[in-house]
C-alpha positions in Angstrom: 0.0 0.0 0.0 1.4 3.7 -1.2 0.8 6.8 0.0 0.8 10.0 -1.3 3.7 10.7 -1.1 5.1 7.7 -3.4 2.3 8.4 -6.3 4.2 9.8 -9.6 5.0 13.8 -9.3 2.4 14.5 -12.0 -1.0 12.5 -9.7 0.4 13.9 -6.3 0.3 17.7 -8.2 -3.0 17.1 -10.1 -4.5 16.1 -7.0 -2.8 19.1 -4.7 -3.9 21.9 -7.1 -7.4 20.2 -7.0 -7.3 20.4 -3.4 -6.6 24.5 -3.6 -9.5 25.1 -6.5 -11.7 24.1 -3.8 -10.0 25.9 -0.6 -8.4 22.5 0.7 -5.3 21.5 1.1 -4.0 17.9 0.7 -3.0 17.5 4.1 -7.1 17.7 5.1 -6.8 14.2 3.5 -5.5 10.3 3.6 -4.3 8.6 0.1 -3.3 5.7 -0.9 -3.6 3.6 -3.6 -5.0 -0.4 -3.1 -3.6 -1.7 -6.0 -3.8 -5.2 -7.2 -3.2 -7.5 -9.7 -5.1 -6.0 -12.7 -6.9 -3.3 -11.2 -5.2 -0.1 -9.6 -7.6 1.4 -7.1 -7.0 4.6 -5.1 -8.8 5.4 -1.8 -9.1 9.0 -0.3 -10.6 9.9 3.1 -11.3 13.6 4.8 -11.2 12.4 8.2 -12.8 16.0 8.7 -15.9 14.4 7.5 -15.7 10.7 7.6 -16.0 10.4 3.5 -14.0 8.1 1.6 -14.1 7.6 -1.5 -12.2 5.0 -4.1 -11.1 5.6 -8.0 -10.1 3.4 -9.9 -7.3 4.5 -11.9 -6.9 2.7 -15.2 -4.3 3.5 -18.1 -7.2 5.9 -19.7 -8.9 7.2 -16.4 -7.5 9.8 -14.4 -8.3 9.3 -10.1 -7.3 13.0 -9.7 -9.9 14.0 -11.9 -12.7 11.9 -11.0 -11.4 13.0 -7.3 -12.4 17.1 -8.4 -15.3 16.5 -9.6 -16.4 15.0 -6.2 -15.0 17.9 -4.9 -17.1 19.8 -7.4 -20.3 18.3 -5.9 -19.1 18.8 -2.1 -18.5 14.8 -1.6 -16.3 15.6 1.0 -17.9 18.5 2.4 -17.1 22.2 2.5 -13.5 23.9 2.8 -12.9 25.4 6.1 -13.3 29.1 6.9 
């Protein structure tokens, strides 16, 4: 199991900058990625709120982006004030 911290540069930024768009930071959350043998699967929990949430993350899908979207919709709540 990976953390954050050991995803490629490019999913660890995607994922930060999503975190700002929103007012959030990264460290509001817990990452890491499940993956298995055919099937790469990446969890994310706001402890904040309890949510967690898994992407899959295939050679065509991007987890970051399915990940702003939810933040999009307020999956994981609001941003702090």
């Amino acid at each position: 199991m990976a953390t954050l911290e050991a995803f490629p540069t490019a999913e660890r930024d995607a994922f930060t900058s999503a975190c700002r768009r929103y007012g959030l930071i990264a460290a509001d959350f817990s990452v890491w990625d499940m993956t298995e043998k055919q099937v790469r699967l990446v969890s994310v929990l706001r402890p904040e709120t309890g949510t967690l949430m898994h992407y899959a993350a295939g050679s065509r899908d991007s987890w970051s982006t399915k990940f702003e979207h939810d933040l999009a919709i307020r999956v994981f709540g609001d941003a702090p004030e």
